[in-house]
Every structure is written in C-alpha cells, then in structure tokens.
C-alpha positions in Angstrom: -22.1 -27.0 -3.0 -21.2 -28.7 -6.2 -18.6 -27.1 -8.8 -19.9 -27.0 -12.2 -17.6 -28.8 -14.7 -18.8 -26.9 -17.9 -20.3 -23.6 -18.7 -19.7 -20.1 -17.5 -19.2 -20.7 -13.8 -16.7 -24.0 -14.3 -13.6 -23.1 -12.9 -10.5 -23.8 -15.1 -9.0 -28.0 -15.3 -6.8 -29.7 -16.4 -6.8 -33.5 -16.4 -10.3 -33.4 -14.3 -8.5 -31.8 -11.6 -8.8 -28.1 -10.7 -6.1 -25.6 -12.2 -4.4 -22.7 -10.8 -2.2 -20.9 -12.1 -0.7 -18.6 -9.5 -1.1 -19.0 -5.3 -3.2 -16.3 -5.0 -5.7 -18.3 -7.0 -5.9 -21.3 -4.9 -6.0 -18.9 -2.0 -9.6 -16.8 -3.5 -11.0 -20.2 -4.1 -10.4 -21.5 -0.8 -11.9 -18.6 0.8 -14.8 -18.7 -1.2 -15.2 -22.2 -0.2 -14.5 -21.3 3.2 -17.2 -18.5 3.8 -19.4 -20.5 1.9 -19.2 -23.4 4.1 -19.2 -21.1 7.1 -22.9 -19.3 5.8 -21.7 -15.9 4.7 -23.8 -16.5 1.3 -25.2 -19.5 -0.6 -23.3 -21.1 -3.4 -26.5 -19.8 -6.0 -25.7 -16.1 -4.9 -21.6 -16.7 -5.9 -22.5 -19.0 -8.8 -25.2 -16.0 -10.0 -22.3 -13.3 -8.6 -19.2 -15.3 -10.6 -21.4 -15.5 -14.6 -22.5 -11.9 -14.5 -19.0 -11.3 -13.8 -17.5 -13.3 -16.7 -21.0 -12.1 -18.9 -19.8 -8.7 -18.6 -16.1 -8.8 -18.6 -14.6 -7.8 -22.0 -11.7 -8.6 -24.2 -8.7 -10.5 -22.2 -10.3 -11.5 -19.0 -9.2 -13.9 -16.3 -11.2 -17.2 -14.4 -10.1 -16.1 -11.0 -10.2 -12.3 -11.1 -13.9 -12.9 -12.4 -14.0 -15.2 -9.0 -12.6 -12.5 -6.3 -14.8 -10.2 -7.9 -17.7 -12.3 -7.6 -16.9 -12.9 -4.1 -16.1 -9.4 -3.1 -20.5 -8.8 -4.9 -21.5 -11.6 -2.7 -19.7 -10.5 0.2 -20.5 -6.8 -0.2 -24.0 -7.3 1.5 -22.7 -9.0 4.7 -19.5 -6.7 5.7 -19.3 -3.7 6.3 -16.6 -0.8 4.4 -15.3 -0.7 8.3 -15.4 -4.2 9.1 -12.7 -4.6 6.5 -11.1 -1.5 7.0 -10.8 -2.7 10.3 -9.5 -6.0 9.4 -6.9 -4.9 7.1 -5.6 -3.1 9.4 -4.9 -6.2 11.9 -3.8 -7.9 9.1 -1.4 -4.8 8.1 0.4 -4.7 11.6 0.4 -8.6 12.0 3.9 -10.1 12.2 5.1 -13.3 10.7 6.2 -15.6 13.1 
C-alpha cells in the first residue's frame, strides 16, 4: 500500500506529514489501514472507492468524510447489514474500563 502524495486520492499534509484535523479522522484512517492490511479489500478498490467519492461530492466537502465513505463502499461487499448491526450492538453495551 503506498499513499498518494498528489491528486484526488492524497490525503491532506502539512509539512510532508499527514494532517488531521479532528480524532475521529486519525481513527477512519487507521481503520482503513487496518482492514486493509488485514485483507478485507485491496488498496485499488479504496483508492478507486475514495476519487469517485470526492468526483462526485459537491460544493463544501471534506477529505475524511470522502474517506469513511469510501471505506463504508469498499466494505459494503464483505459485511453483512447484520454483521454490523450485530457489532454495534456489542460495542453499544461495552463498558469503559
């Protein structure tokens, strides 16, 4: 997997290093990253995913909503509407230790 550093699909930088501006960002990256590395989908599929997101987005748009999106495409064809149904629930009724 290699990031782009220009064109559509270049995530946002700022002195060569990558730039987020919330904690939620860094967090869909990282899990796009992570599924990635773990085989969910190959980085051509998200890259693919992630510019006809931003092609088709209109007026004031956002890097990283463009990104979840893309990975929520990608990731539509390998879990299922109860898998994560399923899974937000654990997550909903997990306690904080």
């Amino acid at each position: 997997m290699t990031l782009p550093v220009d064109g559509p699909a270049a995530p946002p930088r700022s002195n060569g290093e990558l730039d987020f501006a919330e904690p939620w960002e860094s967090r869909a990256f990282g899990m796009a990253v992570t599924l990635h590395d773990a085989g969910a989908f190959t980085w051509e599929a998200f890259q693919a995913a992630l510019v006809a997101r931003i092609a088709a987005s209109t007026g004031e748009w956002s890097y990283y909503r463009e990104w979840l999106a893309a990975l929520e495409d990608v990731l539509a064809d390998t879990v299922t509407p109860e898998e994560i149904d399923t899974r937000a629930e654990i997550l909903a009724h997990r306690h904080d230790h």
